[in-house]
N, CA, C and O of each residue as an XYZ file, in Angstrom:
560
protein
N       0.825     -1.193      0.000
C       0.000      0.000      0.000
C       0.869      1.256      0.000
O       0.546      2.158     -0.772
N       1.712      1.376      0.620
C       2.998      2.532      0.758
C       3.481      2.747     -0.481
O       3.805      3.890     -0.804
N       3.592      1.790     -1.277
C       4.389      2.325     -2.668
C       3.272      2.226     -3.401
O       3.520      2.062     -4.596
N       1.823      2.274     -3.054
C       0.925      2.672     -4.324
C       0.308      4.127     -3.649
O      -0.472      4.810     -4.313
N       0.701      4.509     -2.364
C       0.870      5.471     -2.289
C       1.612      6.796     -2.551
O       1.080      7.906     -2.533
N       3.109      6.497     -2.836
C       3.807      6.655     -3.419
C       3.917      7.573     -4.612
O       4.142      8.772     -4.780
N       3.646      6.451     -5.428
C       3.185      6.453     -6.835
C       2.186      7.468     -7.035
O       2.484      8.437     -7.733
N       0.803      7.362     -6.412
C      -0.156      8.525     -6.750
C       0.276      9.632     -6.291
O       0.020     10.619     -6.981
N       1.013      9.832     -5.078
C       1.237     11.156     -5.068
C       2.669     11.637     -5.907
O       3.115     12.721     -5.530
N       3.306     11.056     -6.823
C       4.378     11.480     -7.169
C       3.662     11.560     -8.728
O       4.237     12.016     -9.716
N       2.181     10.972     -8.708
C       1.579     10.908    -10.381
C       0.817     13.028    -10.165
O       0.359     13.732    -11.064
N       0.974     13.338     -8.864
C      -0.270     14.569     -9.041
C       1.281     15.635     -9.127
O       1.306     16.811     -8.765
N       1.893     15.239     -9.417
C       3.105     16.363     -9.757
C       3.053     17.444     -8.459
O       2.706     18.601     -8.697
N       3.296     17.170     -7.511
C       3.004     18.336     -6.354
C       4.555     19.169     -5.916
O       5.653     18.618     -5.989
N       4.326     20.600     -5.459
C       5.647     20.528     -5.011
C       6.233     19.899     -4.080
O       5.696     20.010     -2.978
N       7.308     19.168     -4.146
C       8.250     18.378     -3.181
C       7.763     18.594     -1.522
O       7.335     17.682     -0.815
N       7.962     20.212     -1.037
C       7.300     20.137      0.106
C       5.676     19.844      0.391
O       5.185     19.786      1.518
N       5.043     19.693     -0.698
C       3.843     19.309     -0.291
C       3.484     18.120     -0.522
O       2.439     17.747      0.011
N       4.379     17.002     -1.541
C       4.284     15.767     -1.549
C       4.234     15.235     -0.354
O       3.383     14.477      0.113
N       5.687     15.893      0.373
C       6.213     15.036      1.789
C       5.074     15.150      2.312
O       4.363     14.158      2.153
N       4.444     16.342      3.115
C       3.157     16.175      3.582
C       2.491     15.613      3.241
O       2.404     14.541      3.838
N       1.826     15.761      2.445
C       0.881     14.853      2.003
C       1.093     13.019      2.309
O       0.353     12.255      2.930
N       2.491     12.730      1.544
C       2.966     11.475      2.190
C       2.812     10.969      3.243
O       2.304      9.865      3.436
N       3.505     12.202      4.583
C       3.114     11.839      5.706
C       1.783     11.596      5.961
O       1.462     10.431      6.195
N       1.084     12.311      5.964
C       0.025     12.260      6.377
C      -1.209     11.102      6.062
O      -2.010     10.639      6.874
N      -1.060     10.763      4.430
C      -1.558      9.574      4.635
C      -1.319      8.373      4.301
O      -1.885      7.502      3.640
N       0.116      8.542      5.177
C       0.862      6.811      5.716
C       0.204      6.697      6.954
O      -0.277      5.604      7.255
N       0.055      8.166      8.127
C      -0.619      7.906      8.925
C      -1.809      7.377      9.091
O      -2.292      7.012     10.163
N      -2.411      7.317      7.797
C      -3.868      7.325      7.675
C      -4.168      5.755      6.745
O      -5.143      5.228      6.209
N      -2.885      5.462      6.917
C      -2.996      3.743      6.102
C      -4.084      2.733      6.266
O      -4.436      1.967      5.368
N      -4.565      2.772      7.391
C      -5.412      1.620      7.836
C      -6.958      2.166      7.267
O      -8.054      1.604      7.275
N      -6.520      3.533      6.768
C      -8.291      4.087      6.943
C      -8.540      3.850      4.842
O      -9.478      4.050      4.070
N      -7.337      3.425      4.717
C      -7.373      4.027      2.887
C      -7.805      2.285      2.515
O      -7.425      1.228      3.020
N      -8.712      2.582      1.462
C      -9.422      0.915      1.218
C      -9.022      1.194     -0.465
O      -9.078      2.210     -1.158
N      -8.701      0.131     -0.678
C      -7.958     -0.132     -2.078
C      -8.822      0.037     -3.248
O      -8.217      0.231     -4.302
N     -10.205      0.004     -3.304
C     -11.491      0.263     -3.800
C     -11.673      1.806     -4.437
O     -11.912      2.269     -5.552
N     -11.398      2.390     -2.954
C     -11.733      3.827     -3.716
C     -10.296      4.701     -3.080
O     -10.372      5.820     -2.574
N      -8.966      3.882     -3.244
C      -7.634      4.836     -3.076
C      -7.348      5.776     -3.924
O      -7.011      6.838     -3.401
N      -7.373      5.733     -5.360
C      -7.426      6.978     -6.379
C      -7.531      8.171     -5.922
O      -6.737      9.108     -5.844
N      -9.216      7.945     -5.459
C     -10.142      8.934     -5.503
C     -10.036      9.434     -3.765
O     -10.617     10.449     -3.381
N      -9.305      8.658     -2.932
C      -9.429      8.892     -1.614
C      -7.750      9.942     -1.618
O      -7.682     10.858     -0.799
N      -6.880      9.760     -2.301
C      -5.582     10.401     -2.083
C      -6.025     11.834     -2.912
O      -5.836     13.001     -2.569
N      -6.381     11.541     -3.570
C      -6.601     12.839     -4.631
C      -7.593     13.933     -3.644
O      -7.181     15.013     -3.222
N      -8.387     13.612     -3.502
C      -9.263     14.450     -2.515
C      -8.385     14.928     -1.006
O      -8.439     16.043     -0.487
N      -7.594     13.743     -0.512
C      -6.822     13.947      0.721
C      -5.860     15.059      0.501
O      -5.676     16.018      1.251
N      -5.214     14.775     -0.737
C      -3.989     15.599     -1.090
C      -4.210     17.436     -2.026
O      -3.379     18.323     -2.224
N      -5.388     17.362     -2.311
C      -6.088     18.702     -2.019
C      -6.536     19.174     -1.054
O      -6.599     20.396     -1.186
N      -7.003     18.735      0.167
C      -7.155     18.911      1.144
C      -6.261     19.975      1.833
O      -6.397     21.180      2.046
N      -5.044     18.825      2.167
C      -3.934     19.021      2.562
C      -3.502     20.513      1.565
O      -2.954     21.454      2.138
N      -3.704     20.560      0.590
C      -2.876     21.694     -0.452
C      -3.517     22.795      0.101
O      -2.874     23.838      0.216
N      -4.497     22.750      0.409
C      -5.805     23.908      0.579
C      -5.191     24.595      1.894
O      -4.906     25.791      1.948
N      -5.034     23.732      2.891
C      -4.628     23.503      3.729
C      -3.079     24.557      4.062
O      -2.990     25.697      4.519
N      -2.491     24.018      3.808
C      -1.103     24.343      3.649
C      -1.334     25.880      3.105
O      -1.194     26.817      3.891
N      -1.665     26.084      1.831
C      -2.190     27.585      1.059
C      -3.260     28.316      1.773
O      -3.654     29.321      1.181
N      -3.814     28.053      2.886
C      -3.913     28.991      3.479
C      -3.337     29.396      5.145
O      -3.783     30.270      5.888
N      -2.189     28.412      5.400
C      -1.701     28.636      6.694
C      -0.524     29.733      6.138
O      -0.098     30.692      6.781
N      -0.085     29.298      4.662
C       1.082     30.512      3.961
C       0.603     31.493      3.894
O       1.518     32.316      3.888
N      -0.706     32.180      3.810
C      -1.661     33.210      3.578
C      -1.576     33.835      4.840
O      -1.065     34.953      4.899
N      -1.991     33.292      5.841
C      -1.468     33.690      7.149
C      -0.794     34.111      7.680
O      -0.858     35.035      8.491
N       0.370     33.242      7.168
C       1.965     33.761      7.681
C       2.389     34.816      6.748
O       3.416     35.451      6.987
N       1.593     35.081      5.577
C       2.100     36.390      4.572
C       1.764     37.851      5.582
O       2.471     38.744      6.050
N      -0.075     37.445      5.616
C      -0.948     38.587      6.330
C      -0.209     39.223      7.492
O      -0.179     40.449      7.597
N       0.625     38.108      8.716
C       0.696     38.494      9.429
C       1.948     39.428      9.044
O       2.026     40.563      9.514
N       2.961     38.896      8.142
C       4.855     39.677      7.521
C       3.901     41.136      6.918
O       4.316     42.258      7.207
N       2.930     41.006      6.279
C       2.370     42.228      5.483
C       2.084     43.503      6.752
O       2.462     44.674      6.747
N       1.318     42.791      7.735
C       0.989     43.574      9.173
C       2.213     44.044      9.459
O       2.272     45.258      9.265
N       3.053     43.644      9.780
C       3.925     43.958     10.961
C       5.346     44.365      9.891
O       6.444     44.512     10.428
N       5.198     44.526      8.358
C       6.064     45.153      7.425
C       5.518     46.519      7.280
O       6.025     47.562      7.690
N       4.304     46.345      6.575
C       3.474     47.606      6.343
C       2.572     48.336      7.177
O       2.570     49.556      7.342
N       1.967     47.670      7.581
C       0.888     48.804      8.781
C       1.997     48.760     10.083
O       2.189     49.968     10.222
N       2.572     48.304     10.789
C       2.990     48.470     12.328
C       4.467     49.744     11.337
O       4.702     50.879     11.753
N       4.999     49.282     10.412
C       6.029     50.183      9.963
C       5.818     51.238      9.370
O       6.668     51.916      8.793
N       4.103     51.573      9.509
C       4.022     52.161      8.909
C       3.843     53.733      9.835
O       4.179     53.620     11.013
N       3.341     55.188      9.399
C       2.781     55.922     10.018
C       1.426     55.932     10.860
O       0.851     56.840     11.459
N       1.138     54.611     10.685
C      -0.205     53.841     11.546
C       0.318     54.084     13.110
O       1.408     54.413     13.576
N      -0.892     53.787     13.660
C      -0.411     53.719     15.219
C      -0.073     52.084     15.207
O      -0.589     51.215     14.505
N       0.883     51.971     16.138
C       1.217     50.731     16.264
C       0.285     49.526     16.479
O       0.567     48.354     16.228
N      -0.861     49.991     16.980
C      -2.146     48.966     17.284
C      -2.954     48.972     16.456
O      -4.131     48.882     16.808
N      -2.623     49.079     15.064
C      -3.546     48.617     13.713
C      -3.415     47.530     13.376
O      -2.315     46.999     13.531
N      -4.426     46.860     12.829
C      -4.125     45.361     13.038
C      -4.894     45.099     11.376
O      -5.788     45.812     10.919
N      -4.373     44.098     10.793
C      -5.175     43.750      9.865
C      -6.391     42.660     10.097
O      -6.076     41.554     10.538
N      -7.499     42.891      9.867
C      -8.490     42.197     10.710
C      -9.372     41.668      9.171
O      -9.453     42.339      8.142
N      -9.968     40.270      9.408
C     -10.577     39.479      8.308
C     -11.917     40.374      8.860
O     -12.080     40.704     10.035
N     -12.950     40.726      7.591
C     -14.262     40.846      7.882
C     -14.798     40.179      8.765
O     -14.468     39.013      8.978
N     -15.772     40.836      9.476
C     -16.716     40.151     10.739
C     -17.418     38.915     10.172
O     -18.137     38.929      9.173
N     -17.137     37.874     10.898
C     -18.163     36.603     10.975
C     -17.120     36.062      9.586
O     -17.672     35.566      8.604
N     -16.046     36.173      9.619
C     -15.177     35.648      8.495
C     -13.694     35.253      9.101
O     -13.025     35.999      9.816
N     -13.346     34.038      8.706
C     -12.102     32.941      9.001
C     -11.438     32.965      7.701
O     -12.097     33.163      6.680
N     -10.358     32.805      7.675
C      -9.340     32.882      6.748
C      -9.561     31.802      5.790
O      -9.403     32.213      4.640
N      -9.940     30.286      5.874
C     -10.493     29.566      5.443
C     -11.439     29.600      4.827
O     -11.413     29.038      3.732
N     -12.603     30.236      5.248
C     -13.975     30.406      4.070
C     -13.256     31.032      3.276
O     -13.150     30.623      2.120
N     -12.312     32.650      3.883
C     -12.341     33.596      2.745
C     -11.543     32.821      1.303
O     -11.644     33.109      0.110
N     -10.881     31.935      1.874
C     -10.050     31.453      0.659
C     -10.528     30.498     -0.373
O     -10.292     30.422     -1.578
N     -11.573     29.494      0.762
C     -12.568     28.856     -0.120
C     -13.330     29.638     -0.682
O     -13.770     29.035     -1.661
N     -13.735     30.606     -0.638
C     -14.614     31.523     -1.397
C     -13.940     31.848     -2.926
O     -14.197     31.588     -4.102
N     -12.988     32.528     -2.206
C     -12.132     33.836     -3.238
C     -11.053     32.661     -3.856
O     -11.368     32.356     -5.006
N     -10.189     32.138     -3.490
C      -9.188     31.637     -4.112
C      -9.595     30.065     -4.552
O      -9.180     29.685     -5.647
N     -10.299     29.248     -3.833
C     -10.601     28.107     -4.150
C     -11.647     26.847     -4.959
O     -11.960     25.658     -4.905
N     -11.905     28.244     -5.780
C     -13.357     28.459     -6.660
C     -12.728     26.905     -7.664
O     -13.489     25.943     -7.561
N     -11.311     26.644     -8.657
C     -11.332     25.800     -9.066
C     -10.045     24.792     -8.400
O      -8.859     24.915     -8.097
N     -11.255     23.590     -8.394
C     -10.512     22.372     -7.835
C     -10.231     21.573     -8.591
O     -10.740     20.462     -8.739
N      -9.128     22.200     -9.327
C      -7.420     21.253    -10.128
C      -6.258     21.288     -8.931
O      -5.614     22.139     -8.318
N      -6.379     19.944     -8.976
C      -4.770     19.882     -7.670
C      -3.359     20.584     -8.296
O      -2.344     20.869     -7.660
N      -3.617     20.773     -9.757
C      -2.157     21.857    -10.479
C      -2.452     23.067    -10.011
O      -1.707     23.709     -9.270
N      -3.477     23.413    -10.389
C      -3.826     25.142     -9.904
C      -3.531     25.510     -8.258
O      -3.039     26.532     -7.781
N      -4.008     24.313     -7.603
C      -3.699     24.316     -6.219
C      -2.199     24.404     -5.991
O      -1.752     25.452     -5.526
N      -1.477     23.513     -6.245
C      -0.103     23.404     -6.685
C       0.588     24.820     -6.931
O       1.376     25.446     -6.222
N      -0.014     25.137     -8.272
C       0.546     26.273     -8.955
C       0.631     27.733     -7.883
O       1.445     28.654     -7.803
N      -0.486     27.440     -7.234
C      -0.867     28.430     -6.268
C      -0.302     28.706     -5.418
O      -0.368     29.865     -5.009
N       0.708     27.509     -4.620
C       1.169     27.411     -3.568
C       2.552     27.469     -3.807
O       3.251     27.716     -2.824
N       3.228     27.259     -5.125
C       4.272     27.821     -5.712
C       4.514     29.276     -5.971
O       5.548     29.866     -5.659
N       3.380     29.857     -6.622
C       3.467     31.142     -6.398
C       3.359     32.173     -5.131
O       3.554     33.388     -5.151
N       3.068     31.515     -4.253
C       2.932     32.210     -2.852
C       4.133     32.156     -2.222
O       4.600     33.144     -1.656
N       4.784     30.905     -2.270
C       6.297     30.681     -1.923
C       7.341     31.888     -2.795
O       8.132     32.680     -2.283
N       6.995     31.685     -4.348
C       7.946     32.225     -4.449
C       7.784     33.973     -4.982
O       8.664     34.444     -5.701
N       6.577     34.835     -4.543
C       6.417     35.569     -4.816
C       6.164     36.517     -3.412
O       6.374     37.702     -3.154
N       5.686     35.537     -2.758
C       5.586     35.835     -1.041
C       3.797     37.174     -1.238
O       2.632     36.933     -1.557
N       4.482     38.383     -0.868
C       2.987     39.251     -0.248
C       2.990     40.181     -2.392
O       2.172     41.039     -2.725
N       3.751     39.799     -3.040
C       3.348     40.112     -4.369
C       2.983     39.077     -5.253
O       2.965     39.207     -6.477
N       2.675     37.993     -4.603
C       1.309     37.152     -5.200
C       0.546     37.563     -5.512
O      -0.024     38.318     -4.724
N      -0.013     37.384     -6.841
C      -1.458     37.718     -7.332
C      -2.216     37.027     -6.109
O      -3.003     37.864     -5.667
N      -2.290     35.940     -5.447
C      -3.040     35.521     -5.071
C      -3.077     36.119     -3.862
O      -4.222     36.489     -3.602
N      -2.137     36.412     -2.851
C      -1.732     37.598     -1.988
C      -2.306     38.512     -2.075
O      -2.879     38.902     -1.058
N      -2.435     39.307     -3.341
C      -2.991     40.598     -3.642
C      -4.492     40.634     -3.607
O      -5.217     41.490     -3.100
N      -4.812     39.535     -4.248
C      -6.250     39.119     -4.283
C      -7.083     38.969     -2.551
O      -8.243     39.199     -2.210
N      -5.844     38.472     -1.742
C      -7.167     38.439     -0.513
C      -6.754     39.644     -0.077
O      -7.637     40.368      0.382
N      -5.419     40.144     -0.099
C      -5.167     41.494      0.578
C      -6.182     42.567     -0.085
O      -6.340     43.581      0.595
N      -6.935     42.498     -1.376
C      -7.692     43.569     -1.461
C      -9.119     43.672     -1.439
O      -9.791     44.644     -1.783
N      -9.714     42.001     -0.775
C     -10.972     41.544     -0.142
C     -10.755     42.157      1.075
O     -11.743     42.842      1.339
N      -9.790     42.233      2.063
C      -9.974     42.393      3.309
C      -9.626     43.124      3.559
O      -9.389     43.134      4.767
N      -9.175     44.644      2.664
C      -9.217     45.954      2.354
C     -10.013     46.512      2.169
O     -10.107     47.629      2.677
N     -11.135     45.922      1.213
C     -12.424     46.275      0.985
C     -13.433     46.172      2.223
O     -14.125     47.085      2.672
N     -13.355     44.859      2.668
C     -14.134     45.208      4.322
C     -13.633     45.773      5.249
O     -14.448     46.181      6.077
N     -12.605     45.966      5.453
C     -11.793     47.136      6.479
C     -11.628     48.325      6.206
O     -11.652     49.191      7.081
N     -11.488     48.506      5.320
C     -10.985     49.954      4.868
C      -9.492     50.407      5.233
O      -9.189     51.581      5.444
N      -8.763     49.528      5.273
C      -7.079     49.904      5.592
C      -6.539     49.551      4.592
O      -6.724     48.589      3.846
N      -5.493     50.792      4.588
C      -4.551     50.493      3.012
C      -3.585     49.369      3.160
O      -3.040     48.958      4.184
N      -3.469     48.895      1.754
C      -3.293     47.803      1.259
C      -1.971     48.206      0.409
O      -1.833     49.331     -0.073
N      -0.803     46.939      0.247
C       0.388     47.065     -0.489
C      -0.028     46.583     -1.336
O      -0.750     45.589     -1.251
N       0.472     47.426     -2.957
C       0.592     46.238     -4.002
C       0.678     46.862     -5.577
O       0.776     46.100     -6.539
């Protein structure tokens, strides 16, 4: 089962750090994966996981963007970048960024966040949703 695990995740072309995860995660999950519907059970797991991952990087951008631009900025030091009311970083991304579910685009996505960091289109894209409900200026 490990090397047909393997195999599918080295068939969804992922980046390297998100293979490993993914790997890990469901070797842990070996006993739960039934050979019937494994295809379709890694593929779904390993978007998951991508989704996952792309928006904890979103996070860790928001917070470098906060404490680059608003705390450095002529702001008072206690400006905070705040998600719209009754809104988690998660919906907003399932909303706004996670509209199509191709594990490349996911992929692609999470490559560009790495290597573009807070001048990600995709960066830019939630930074100017949660500009729009806040009303605090935005880099970009």
């Amino acid at each position: 089962m490990e090397l047909l695990i393997t195999e599918k995740i080295d068939s969804l072309n992922l980046d390297s750090s998100l293979a490993i995860i993914v790997a890990f995660r469901a070797g842990k999950m070996i006993n739960q994966i039934d050979v019937i519907n494994f295809d379709t059970f890694i593929s779904e797991f390993a978007m998951e996981v991508v989704k996952e991952k792309i928006t904890d990087k979103l996070g860790m951008l928001l917070r470098v963007h906060r404490d680059i631009y608003l705390n450095g900025s002529n702001l008072p030091r206690t400006s905070n970048l705040n998600l719209p009311t009754r809104s988690n970083l998660q919906g907003i991304c399932q909303d706004l960024l996670f509209r199509n579910e191709s594990i490349q685009y996911l992929n692609q996505m999470y490559t560009d966040l790495g290597d573009q960091t807070i001048q990600s289109e995709y960066f830019l894209q939630l930074l100017n949703y949660i500009n729009a409900g806040t009303g605090l200026p935005g880099q970009g």
